[in-house]
N, C-alpha and C positions, 0 to 999 in steps of 0.2 A: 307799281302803278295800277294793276291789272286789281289788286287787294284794296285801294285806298278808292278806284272808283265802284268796287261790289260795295262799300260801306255808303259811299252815296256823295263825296267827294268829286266835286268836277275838277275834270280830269285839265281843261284849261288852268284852272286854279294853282293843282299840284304839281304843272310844269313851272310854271311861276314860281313858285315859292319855292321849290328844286332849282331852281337858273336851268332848266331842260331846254333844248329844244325840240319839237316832234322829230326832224329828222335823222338826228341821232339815235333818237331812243326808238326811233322803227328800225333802222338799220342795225342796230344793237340787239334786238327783242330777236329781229330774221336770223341774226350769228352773232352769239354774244359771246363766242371763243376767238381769236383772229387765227387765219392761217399758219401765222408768222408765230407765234404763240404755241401752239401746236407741233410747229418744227421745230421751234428751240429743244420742247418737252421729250420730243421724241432724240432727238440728238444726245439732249441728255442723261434717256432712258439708257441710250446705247453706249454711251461715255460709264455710265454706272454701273453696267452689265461688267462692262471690261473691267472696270479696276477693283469691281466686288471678287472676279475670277482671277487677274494677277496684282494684287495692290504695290509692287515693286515696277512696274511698268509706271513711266512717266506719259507727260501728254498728249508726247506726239506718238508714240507707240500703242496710247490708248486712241489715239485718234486712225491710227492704220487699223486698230481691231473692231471701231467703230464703224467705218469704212467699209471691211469683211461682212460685217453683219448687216450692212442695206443702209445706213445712215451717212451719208455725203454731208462730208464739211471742211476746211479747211482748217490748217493746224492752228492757228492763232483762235479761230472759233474755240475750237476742243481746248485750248490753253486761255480763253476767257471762260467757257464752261464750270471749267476747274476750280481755276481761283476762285471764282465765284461759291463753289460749292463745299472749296476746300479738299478735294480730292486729291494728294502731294501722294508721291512715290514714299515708300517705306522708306527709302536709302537716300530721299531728294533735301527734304527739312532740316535743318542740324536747328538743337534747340536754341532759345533766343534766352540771351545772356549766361548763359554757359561758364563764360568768363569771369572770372571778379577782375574788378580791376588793383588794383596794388595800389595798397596805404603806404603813403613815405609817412614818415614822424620826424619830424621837427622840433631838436628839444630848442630851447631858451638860454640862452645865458644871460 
């Protein structure tokens, strides 16, 4: 916004044609990070510290050593965390389709 009115662009103009509203984009300009946003990040910092140190620890054991280290969460958090980022225990995943499944053969007569 700040770039399109140094060019000479009225700045009424470029919320228009954006669908802006002012009060969005003042509130946004004053903290364009949210809170909330920020704590996921850090949650996950501390989710990532732990299973970079024991990758055989699952979620809720990552989530007791994310705890230890000043990040408060609950375990379902720490187990959306993960999934999300894919972080599985060494021992947790068995791989997918592993299996064949069995050809019957059927002759003709």
């Amino acid at each position: 916004m700040k770039e399109l009115a140094a060019d000479g662009t009225p700045v009424s103009v470029t919320w228009r044609v954006l669908k802006l509203a002012r009060q969005p984009y003042y509130r946004w300009l004053d903290k364009p990070v949210a809170d909330a946003v920020l704590t996921q990040e850090h949650r996950a910092n501390a989710l990532f510290d732990a299973h970079h140190e024991d990758p055989e620890f699952g979620c809720r054991f990552l989530a007791d050593e994310a705890r230890g280290a000043g990040a408060a969460m609950a375990d379902r958090t720490a187990w959306r965390i993960c999934r999300e980022n894919r972080w599985w225990s060494v021992f947790g995943k068995k791989a997918a389709g592993a299996r064949r499944p069995v050809r019957r053969c059927t002759t003709i007569s």
